[in-house]
C-alpha positions as CSV (number, residue, x, y, z in Angstrom):
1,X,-63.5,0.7,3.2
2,X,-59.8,1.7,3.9
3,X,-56.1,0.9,2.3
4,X,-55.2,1.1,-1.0
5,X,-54.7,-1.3,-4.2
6,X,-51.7,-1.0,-5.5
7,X,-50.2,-1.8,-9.3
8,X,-46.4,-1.4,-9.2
9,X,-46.2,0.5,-6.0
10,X,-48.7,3.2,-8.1
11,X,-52.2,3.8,-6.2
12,X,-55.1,2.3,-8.5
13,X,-56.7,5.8,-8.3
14,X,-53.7,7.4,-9.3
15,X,-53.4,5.4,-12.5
16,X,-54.7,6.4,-15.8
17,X,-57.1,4.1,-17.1
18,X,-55.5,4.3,-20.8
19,X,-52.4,3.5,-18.9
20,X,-53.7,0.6,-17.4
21,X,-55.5,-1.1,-20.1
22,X,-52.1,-0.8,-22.0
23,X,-50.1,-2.7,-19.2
24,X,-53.1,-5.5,-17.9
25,X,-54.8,-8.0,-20.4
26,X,-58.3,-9.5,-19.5
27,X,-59.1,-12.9,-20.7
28,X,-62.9,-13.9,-19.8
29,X,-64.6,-17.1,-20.7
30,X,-66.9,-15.2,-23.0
31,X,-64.1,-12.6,-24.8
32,X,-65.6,-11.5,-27.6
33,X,-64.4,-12.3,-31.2
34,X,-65.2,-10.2,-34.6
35,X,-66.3,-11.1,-37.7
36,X,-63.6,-11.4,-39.8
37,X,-60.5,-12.9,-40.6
38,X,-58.2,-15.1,-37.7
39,X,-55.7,-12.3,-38.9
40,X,-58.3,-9.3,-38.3
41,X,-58.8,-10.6,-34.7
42,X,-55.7,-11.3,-33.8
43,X,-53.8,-7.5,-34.9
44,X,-56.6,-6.1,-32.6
45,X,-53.6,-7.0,-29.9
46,X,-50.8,-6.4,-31.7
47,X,-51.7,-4.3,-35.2
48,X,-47.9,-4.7,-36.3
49,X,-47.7,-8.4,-35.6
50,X,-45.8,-10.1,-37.8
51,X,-47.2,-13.8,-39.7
52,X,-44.6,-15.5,-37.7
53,X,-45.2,-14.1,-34.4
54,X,-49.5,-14.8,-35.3
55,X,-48.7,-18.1,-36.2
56,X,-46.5,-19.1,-32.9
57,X,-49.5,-17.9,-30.8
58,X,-51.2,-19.8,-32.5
59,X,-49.1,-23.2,-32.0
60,X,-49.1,-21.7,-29.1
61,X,-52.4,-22.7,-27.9
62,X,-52.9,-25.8,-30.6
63,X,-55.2,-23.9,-32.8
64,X,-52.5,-23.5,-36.0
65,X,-52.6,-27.1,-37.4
66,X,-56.6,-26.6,-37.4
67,X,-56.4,-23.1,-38.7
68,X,-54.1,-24.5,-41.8
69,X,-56.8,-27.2,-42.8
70,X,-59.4,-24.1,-43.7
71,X,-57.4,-20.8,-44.6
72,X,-55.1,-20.1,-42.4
73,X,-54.9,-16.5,-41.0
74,X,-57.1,-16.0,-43.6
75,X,-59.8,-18.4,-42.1
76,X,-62.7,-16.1,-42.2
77,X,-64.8,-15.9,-38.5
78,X,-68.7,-15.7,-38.0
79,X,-70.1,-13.0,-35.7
80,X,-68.9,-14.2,-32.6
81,X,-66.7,-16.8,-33.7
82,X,-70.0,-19.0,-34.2
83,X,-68.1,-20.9,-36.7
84,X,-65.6,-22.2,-34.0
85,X,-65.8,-25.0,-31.3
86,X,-66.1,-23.2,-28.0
87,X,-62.5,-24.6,-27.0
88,X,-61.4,-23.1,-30.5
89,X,-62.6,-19.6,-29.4
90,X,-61.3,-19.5,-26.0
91,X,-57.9,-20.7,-27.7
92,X,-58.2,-17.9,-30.5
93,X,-58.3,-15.5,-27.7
94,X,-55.8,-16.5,-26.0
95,X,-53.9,-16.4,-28.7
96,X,-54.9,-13.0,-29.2
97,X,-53.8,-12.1,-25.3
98,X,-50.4,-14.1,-25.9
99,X,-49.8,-11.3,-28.5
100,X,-49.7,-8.3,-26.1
101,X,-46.3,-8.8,-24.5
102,X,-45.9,-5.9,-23.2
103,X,-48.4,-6.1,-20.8
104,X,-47.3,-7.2,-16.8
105,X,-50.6,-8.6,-15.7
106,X,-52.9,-10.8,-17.5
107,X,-56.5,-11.5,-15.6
108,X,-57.6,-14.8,-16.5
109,X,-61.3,-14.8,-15.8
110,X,-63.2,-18.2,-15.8
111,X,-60.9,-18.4,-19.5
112,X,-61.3,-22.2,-18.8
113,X,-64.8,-22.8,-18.1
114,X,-67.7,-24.4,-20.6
115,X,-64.9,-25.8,-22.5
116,X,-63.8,-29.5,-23.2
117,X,-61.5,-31.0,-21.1
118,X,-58.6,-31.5,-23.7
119,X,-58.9,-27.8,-24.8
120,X,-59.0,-27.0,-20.9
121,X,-55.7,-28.5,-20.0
122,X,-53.9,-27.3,-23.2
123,X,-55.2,-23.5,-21.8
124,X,-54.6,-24.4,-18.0
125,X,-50.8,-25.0,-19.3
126,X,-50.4,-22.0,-21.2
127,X,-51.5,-20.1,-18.5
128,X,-48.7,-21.9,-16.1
129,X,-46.1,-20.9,-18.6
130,X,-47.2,-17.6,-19.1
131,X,-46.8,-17.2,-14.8
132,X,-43.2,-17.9,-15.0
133,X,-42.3,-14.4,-16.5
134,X,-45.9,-12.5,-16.3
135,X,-47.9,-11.9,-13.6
136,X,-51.3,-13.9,-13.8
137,X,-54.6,-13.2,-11.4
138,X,-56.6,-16.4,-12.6
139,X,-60.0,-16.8,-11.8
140,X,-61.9,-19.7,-11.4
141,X,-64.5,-22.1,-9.4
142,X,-62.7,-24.9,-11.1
143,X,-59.7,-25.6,-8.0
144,X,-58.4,-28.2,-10.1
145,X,-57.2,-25.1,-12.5
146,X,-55.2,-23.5,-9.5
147,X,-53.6,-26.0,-7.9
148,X,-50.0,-24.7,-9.5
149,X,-50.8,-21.6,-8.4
150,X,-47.7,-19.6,-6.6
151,X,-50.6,-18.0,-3.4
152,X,-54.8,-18.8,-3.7
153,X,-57.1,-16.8,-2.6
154,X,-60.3,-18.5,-1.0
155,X,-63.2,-16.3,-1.1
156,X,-66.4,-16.8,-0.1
157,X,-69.8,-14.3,0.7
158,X,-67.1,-11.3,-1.0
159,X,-64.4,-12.2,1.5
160,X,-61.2,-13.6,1.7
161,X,-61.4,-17.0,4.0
162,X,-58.1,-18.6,3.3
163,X,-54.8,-17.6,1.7
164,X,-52.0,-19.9,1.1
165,X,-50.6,-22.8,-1.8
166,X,-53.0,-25.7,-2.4
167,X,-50.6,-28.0,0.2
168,X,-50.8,-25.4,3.2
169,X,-54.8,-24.8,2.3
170,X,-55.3,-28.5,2.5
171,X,-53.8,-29.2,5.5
172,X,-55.8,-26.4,7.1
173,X,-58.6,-28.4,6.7
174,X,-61.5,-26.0,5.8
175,X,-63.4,-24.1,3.5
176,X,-60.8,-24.9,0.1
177,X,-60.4,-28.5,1.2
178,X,-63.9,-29.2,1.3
179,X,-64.9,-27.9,-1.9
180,X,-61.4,-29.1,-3.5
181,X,-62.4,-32.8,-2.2
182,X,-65.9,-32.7,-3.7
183,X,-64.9,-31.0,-6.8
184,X,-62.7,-34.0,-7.1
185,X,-65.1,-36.8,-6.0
186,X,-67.5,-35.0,-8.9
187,X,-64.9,-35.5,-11.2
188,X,-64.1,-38.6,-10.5
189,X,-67.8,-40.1,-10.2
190,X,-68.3,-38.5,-13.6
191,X,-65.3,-40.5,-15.0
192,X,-66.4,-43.6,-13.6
193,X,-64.4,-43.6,-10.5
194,X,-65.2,-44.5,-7.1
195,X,-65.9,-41.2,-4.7
C-alpha cells in the first residue's frame, strides 16, 4: 500500500487514538445499549447533558413522545435495549450520537438497516441534517439511503469502482446503476408495483 489517510490535514498514524475517538462518533446498526435508564445511556455521550438538551435529541429522532408514555428519561432499559422496537434502539442511539457535538465526523455504519421503513426514513433525515454542518461517512448497501449524498463511493471486491453524486453515477451506466435499478425494482415489487 502507499499514500496516506488524512483527518484534518493530520496523518491517521500521527493521531492519537484518545484524540480521535473524542473528535469521530460511530453509529452501527447493532450499537450497543446498557441496562439502565434512557438517562443512564444517553450521559454516556455527554455526562453533563442537560434534561433539555436529552430531551431535544430525543424529539430529535421521534423517540420523546414514546419515551413520555412509560417514564421518561427515567424509562428503565433491558440488557440490550431488549425492551425496545429495533427502530426504537437505533433511534435511542442516535440520539445518543446527536449528543456529542463536538465531534467533526460521525460514521454512520449500516445505522439504517433491519429497521422499519417509517423509523428508516425519520433516521435517513436526521442524518441529512446532521451533513449540513458535520461531516458524515454513511455506510450502507441500502442506495436508496445515499442518494442525497454530497460524493458516493462505489465499492466492490475492496475497491473503489465509481465515484461521483447519484445523477453523474447513473448516467455512467454501470456497476451503481445496475444495483440502484434493481434495488428499486425490489422495492417496488415488494410494494406491489410493477418492476
Amino acid at each position: 500500500y502507499s499514500g496516506e489517510i488524512t483527518i484534518g490535514g493530520v496523518p491517521l498514524n500521527e493521531v492519537n487514538e484518545t484524540n480521535l475517538m473524542q473528535r469521530v462518533v460511530l453509529v452501527r446498526h447493532n450499537s450497543y445499549l446498557f441496562k439502565g435508564t434512557v438517562e443512564e445511556n444517553l450521559k454516556m455521550a455527554k455526562p453533563d447533558a442537560t434534561k433539555e438538551e436529552m430531551e431535544a435529541v430525543l424529539q430529535k429522532v421521534n423517540l420523546l413522545g414514546f419515551l413520555q408514555t412509560q417514564d421518561g428519561l427515567q424509562t428503565q432499559l433491558l440488557e440490550k435495549a431488549s425492551n425496545l422496537s429495533g427502530g426504537q434502539c437505533q433511534r435511542l442511539v442516535i440520539a445518543r450520537a446527536l449528543l456529542r457535538t463536538d465531534s467533526a465526523v460521525y460514521i454512520f455504519d449500516e445505522a439504517a438497516s433491519n429497521i422499519d421503513v417509517e423509523s428508516e426514513e425519520l433516521i435517513m433525515n436526521v442524518i441529512h441534517e446532521l451533513a449540513k454542518t458535520k461531516t458524515v461517512l454513511l455506510i450502507s448497501h441500502r442506495l436508496a439511503n445515499v442518494v442525497k449524498s454530497d460524493k458516493i463511493y462505489f465499492l466492490k471486491d475492496g475497491e473503489i469502482k465509481e465515484s461521483g453524486k447519484h445523477d453523474e453515477l447513473m448516467s455512467q451506466n454501470g456497476a451503481y446503476r445496475h444495483l440502484y435499478e434493481s434495488q428499486m425494482a425490489l422495492e417496488n415489487y415488494g410494494k406491489g408495483g410493477v418492476a
